[in-house]
N, C-alpha and C positions, 0 to 999 in steps of 0.2 A: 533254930526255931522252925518248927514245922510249918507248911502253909498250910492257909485255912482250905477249907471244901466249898465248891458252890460261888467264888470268887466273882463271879463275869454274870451281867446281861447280857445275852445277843440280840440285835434287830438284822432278820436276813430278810434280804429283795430280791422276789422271784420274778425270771421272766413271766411273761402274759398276766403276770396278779398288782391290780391295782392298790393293796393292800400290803406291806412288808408280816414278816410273822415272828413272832417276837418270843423268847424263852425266858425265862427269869434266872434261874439255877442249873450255871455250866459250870463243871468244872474242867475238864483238861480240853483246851479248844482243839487241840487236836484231833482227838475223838469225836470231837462234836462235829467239826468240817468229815470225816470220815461217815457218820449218821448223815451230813445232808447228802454228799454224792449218793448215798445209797435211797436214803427214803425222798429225796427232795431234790433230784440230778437237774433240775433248773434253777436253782440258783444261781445266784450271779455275784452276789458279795454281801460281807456280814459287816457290821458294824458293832463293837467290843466295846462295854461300859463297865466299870469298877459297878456291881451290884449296891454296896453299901452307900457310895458316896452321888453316884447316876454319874460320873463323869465318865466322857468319851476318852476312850484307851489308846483305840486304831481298830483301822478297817483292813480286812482281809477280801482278795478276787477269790473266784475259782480258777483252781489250777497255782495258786502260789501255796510256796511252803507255809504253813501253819506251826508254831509251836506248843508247847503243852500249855507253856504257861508265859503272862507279859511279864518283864521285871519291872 
């Protein structure tokens, strides 16, 4: 069975931002922690929700291994 697309909400917390910022539609977290080093290199840690259901999956730092996908 294939997986679906678009699987994950992310909420990421950036140093100095009183505010977290939040994505709806991620698919490979991988990639995505790769997008924030680059466009967002203050972050600090992402917090990972099943999109469909809002449950909390797990939290990822910066600088820890990320995978593509949770099982």
């Amino acid at each position: 069975m294939l997986k679906k697309k678009n699987d994950y909400s992310v909420i990421v917390f950036l140093e100095n931002e009183t505010k977290p910022k939040k994505w709806e539609f991620v698919h490979k977290l991988n990639g995505f922690s790769m997008f924030l080093n680059k466009k967002h290199p203050t972050w600090l840690y992402m917090n990972v929700y099943n999109r469909r259901s809002s449950a909390f999956m797990k939290q990822f730092k910066k600088g820890v291994f990320v995978p593509p996908f949770i099982e």
